[in-house]
Biopython code that builds the backbone (N, CA, C, O; Angstrom):
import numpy as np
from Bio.PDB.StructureBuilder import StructureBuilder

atoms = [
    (1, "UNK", "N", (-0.925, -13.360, -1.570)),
    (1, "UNK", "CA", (-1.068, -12.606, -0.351)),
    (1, "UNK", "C", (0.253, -12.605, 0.425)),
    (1, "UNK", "O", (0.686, -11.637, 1.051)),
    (2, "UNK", "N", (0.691, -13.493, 0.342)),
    (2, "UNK", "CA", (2.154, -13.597, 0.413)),
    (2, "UNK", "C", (3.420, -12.906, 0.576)),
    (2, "UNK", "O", (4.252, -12.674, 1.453)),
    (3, "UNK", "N", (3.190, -12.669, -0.710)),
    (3, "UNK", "CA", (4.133, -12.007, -1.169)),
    (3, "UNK", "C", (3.929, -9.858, -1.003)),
    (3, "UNK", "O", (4.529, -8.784, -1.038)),
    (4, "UNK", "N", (2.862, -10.402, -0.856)),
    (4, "UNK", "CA", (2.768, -8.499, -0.905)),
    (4, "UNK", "C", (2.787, -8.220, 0.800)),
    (4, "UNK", "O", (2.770, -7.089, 1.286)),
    (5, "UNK", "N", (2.824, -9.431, 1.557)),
    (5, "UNK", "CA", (3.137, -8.976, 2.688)),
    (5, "UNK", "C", (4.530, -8.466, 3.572)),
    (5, "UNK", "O", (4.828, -7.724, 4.508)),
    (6, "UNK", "N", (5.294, -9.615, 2.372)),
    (6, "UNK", "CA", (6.938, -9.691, 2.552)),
    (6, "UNK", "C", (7.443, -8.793, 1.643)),
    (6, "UNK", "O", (8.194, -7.978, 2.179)),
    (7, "UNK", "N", (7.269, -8.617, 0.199)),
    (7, "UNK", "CA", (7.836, -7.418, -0.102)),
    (7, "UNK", "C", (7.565, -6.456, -0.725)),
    (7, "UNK", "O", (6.391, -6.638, -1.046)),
    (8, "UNK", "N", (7.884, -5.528, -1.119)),
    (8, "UNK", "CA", (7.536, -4.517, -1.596)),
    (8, "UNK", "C", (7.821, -3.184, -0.505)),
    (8, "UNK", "O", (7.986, -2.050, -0.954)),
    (9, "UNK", "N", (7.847, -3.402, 0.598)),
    (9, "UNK", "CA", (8.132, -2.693, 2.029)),
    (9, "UNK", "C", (8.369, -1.279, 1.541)),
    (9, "UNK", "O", (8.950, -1.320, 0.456)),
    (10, "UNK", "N", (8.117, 0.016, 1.968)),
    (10, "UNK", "CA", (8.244, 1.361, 1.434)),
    (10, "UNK", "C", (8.674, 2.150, 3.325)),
    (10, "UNK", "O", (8.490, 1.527, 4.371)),
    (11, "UNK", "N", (9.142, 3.334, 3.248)),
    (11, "UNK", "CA", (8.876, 3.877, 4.424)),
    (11, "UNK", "C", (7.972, 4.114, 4.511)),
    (11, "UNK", "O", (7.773, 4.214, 5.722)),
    (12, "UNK", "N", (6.732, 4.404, 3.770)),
    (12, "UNK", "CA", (5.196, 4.829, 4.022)),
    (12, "UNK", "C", (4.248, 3.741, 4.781)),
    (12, "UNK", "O", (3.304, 3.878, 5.559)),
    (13, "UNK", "N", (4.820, 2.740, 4.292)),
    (13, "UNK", "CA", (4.322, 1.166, 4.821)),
    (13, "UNK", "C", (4.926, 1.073, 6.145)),
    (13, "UNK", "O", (4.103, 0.717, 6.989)),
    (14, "UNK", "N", (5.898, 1.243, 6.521)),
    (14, "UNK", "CA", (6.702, 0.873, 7.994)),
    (14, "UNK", "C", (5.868, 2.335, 8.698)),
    (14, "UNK", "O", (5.870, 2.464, 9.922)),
    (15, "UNK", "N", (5.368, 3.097, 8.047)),
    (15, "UNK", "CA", (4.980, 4.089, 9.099)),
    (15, "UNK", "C", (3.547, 4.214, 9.441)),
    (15, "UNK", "O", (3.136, 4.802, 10.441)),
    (16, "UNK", "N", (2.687, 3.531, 8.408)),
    (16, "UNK", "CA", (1.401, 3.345, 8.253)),
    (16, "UNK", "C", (1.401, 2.149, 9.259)),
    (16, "UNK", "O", (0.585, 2.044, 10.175)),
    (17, "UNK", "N", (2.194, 1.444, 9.047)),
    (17, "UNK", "CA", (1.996, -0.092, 10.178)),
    (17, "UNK", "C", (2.552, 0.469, 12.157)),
    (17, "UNK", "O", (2.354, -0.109, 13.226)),
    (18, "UNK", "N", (3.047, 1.392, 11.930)),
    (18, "UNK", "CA", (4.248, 1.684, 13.011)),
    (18, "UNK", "C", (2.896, 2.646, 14.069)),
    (18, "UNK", "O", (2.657, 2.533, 15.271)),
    (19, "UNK", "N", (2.277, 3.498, 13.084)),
    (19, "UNK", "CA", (1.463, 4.351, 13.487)),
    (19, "UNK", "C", (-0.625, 4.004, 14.132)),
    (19, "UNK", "O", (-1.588, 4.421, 14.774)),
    (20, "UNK", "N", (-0.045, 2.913, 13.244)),
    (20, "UNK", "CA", (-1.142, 2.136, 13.568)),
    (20, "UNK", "C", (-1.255, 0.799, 15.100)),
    (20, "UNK", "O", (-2.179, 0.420, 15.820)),
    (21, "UNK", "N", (-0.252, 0.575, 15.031)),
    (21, "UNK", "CA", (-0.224, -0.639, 15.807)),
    (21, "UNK", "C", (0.109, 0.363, 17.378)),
    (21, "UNK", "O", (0.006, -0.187, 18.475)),
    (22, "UNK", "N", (0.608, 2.240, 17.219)),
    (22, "UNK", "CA", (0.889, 2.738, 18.601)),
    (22, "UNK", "C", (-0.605, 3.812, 18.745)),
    (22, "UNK", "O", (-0.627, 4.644, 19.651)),
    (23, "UNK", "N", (-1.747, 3.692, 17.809)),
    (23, "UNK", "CA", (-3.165, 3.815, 17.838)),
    (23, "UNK", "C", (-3.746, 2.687, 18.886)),
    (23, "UNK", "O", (-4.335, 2.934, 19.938)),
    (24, "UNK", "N", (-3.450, 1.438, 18.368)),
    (24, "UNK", "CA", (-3.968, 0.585, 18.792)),
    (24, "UNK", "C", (-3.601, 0.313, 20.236)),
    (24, "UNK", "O", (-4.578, 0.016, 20.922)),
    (25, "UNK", "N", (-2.185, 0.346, 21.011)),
    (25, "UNK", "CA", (-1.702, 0.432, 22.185)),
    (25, "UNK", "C", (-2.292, 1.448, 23.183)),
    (25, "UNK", "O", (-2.914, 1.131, 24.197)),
    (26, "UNK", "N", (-2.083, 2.437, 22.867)),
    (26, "UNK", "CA", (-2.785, 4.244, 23.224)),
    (26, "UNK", "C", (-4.111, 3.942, 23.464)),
    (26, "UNK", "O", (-4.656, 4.411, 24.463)),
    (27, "UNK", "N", (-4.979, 2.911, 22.356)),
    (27, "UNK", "CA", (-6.241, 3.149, 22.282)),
    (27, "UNK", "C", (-6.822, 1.915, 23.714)),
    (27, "UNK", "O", (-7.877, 1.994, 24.344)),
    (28, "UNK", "N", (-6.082, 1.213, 23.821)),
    (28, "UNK", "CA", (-6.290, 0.193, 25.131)),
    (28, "UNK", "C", (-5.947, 0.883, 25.902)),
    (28, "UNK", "O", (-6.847, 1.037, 26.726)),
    (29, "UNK", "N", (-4.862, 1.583, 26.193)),
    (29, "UNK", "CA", (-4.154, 1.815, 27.734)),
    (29, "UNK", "C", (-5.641, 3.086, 28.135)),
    (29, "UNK", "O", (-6.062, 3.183, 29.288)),
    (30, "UNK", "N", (-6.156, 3.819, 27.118)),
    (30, "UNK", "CA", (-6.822, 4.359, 27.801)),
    (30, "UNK", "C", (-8.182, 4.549, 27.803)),
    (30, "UNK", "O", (-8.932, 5.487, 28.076)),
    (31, "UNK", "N", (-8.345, 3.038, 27.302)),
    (31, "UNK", "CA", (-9.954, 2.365, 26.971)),
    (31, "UNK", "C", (-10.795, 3.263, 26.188)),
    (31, "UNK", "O", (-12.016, 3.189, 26.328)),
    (32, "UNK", "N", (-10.375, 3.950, 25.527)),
    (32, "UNK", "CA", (-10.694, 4.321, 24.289)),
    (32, "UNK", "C", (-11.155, 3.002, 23.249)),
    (32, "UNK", "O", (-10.336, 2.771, 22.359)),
    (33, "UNK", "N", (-11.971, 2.418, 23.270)),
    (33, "UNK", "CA", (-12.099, 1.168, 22.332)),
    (33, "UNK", "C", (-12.552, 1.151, 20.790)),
    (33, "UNK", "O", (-12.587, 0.155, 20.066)),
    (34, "UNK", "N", (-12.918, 2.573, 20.419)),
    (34, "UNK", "CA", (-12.702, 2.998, 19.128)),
    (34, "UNK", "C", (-12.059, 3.128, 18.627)),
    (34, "UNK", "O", (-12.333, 3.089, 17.427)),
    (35, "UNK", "N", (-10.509, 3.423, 19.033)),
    (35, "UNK", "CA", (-9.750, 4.114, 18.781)),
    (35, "UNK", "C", (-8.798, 2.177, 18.233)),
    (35, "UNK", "O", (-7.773, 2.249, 17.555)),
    (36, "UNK", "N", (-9.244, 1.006, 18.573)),
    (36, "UNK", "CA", (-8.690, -0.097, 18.393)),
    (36, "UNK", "C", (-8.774, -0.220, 16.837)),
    (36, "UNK", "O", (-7.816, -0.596, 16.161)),
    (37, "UNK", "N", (-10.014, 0.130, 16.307)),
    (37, "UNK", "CA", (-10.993, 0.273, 14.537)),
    (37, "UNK", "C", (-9.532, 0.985, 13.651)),
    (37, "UNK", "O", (-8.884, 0.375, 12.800)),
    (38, "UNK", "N", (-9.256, 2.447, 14.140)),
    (38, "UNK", "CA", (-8.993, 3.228, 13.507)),
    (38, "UNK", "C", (-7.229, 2.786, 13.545)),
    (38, "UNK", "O", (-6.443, 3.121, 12.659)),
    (39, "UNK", "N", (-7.042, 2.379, 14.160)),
    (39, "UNK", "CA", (-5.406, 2.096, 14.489)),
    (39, "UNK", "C", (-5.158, 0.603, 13.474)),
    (39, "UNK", "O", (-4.316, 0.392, 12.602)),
    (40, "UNK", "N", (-6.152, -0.188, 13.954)),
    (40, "UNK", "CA", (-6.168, -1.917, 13.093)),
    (40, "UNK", "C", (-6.776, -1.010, 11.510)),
    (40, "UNK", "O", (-5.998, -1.411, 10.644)),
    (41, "UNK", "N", (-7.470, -0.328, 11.048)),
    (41, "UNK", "CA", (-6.768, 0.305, 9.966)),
    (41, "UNK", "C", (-5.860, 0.926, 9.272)),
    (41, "UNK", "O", (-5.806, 1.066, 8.050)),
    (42, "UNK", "N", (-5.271, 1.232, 9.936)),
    (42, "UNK", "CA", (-3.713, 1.734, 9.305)),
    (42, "UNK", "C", (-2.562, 0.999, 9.647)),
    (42, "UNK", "O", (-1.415, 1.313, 9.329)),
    (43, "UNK", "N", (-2.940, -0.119, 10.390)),
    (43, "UNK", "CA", (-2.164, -1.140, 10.598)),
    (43, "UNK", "C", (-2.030, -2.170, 9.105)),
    (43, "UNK", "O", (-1.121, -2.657, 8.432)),
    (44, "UNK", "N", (-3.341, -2.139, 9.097)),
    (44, "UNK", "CA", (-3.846, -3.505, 8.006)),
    (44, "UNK", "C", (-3.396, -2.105, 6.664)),
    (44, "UNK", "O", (-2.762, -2.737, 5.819)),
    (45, "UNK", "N", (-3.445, -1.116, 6.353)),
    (45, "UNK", "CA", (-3.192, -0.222, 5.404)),
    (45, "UNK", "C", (-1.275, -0.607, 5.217)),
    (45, "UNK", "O", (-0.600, -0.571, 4.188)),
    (46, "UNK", "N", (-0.936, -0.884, 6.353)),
    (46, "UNK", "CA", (0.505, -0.815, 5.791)),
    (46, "UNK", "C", (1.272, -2.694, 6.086)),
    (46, "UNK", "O", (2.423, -3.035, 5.814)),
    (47, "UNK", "N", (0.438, -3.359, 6.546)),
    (47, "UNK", "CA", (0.997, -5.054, 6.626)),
    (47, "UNK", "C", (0.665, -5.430, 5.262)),
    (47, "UNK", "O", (1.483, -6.134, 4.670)),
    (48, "UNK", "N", (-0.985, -4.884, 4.337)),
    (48, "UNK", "CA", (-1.527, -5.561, 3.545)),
    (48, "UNK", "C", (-0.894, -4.453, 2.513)),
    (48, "UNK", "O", (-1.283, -4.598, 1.354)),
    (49, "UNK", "N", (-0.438, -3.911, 2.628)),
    (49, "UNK", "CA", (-0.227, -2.739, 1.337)),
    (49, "UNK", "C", (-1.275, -2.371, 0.233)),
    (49, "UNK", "O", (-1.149, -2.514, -0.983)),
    (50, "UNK", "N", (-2.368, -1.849, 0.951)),
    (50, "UNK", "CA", (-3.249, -1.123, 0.333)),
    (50, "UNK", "C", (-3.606, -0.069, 0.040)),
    (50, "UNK", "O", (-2.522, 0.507, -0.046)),
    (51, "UNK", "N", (-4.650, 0.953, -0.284)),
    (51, "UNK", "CA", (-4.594, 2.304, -0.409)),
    (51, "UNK", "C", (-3.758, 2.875, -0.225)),
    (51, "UNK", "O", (-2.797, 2.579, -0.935)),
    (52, "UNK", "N", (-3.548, 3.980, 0.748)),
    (52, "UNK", "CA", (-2.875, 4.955, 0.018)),
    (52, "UNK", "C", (-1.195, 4.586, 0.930)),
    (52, "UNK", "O", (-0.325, 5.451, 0.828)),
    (53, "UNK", "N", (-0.882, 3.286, 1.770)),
    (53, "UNK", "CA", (0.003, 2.909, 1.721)),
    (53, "UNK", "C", (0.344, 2.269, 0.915)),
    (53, "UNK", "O", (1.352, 1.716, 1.357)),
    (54, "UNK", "N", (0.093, 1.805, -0.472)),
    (54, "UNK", "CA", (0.570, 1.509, -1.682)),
    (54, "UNK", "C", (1.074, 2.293, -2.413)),
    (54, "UNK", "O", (1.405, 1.919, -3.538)),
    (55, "UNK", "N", (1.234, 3.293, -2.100)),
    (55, "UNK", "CA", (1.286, 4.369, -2.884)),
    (55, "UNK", "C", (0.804, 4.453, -3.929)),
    (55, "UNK", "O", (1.440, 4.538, -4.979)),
    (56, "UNK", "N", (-1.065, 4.438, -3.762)),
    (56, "UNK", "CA", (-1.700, 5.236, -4.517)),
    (56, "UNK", "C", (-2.375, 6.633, -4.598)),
    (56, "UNK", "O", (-2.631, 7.370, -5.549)),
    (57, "UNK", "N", (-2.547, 6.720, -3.411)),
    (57, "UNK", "CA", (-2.857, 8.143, -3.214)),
    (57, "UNK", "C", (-2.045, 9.559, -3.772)),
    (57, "UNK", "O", (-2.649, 10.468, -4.342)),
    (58, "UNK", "N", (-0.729, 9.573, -3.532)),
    (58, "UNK", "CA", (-0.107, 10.327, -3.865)),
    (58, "UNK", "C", (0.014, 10.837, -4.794)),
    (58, "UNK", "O", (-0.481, 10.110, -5.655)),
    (59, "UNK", "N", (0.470, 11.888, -5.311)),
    (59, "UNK", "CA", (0.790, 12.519, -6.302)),
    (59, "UNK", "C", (2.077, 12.619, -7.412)),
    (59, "UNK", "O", (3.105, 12.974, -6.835)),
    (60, "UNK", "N", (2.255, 12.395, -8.833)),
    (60, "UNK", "CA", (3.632, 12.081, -8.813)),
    (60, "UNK", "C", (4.063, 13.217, -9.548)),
    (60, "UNK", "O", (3.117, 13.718, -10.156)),
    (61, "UNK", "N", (5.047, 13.757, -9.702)),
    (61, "UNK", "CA", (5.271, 14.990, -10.259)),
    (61, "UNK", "C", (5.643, 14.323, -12.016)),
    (61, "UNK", "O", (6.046, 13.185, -12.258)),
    (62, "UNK", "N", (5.447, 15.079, -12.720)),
    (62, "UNK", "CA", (5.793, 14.845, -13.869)),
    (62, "UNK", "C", (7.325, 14.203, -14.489)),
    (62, "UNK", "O", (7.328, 13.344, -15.371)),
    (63, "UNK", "N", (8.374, 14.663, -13.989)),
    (63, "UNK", "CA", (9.124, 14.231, -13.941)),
    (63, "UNK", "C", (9.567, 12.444, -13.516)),
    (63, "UNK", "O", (10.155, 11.610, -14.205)),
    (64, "UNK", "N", (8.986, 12.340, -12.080)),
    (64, "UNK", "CA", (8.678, 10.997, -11.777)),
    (64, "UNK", "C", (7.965, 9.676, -12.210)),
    (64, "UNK", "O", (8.044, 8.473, -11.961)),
    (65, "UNK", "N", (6.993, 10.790, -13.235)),
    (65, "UNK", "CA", (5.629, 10.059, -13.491)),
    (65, "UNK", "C", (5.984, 8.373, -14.145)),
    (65, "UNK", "O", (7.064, 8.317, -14.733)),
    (66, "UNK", "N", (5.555, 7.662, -14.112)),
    (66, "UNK", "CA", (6.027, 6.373, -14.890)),
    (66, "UNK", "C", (4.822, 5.764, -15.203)),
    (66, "UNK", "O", (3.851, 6.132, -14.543)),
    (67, "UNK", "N", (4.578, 4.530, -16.444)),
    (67, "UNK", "CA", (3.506, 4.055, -17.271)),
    (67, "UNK", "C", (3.575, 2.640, -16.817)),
    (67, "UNK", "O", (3.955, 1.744, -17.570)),
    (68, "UNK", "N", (3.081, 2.370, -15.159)),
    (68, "UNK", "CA", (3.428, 1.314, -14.864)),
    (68, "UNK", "C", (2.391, 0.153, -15.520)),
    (68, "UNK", "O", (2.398, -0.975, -15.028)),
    (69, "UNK", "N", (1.359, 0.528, -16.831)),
    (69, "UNK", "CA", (1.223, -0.502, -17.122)),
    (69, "UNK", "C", (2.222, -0.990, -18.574)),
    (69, "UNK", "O", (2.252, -2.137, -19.020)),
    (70, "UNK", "N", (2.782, -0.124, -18.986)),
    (70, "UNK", "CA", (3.815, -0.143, -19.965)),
    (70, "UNK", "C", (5.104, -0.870, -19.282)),
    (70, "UNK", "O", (5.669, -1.715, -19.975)),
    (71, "UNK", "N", (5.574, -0.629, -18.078)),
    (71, "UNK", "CA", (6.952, -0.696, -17.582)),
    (71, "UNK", "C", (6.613, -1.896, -16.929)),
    (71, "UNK", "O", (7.561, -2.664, -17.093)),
    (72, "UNK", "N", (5.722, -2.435, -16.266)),
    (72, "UNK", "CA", (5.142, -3.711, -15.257)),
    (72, "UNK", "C", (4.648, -4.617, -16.085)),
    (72, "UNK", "O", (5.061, -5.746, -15.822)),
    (73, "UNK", "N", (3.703, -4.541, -17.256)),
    (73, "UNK", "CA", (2.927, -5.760, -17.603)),
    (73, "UNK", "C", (3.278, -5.686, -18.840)),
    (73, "UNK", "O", (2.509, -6.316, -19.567)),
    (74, "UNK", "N", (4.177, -5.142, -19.408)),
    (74, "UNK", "CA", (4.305, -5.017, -20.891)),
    (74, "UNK", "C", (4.793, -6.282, -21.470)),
    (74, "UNK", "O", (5.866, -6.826, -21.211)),
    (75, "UNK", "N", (3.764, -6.737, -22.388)),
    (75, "UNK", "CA", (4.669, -8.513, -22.637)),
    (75, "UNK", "C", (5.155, -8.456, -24.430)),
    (75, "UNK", "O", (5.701, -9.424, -24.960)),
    (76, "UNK", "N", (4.839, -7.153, -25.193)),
    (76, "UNK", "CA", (4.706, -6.911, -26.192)),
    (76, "UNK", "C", (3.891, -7.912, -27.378)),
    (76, "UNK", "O", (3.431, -8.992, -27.008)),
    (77, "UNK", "N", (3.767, -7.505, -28.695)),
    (77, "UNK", "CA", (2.295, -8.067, -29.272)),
    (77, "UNK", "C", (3.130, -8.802, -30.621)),
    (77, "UNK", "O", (4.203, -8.468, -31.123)),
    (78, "UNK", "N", (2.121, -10.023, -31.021)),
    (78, "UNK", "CA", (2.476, -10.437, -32.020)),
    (78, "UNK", "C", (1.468, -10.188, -33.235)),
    (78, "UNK", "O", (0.280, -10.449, -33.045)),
    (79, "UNK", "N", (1.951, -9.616, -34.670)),
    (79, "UNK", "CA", (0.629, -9.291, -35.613)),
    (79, "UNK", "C", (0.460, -10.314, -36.115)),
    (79, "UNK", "O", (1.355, -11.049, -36.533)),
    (80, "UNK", "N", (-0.664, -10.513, -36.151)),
    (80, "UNK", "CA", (-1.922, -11.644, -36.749)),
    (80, "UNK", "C", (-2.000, -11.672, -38.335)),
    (80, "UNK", "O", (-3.064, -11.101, -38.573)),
    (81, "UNK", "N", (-1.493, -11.996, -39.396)),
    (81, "UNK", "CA", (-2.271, -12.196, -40.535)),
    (81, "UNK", "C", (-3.447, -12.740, -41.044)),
    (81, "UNK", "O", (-3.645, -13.955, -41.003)),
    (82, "UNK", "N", (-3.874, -12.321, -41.299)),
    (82, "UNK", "CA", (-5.388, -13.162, -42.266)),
    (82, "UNK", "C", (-5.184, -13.022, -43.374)),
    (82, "UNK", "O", (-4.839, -12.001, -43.969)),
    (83, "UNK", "N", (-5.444, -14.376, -43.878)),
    (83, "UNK", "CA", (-5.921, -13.899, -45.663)),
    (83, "UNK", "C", (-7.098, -14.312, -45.627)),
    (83, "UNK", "O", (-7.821, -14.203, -46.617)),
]
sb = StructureBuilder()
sb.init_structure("model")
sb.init_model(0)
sb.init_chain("A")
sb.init_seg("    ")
for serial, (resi, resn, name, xyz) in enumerate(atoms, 1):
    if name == "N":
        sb.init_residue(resn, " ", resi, " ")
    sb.init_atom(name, np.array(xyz, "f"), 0.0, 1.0, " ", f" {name:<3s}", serial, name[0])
structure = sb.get_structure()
């Protein structure tokens, strides 16, 4: 938990957290107290790096596209014989 709080940081994350935490200000100054829910979600969307401030939501163009379980977890395989 740690670690995904400290790095990984994106501009989508600084703006998801940025946008959220001036929800949450806005939403006190003018006792709007719903408006505390919706702001501490996109707060917690970009401190915790989740949905679609993880950048999952998005779309990647083909060009961009990458096999991040190929490129991230790839540990490659050893073949097994049997006789």
């Amino acid at each position: 938990m740690k670690n995904r709080i400290l790095y990984g940081w994106s501009f989508r994350r600084v703006l998801y957290l940025t946008v959220g935490i001036a929800t949450i200000i806005y939403a006190v100054v003018a006792k709007e107290w719903w408006g505390i829910f919706l702001g501490g979600y996109f707060a917690a969307m970009g401190l915790f790096s989740f949905g679609c401030a993880s950048g999952n939501c998005g779309y990647e163009s083909p060009g961009r596209r990458t096999h991040r379980l190929h490129d991230e977890q790839y540990r490659g395989f050893e073949e097994i014989k049997t006789n």
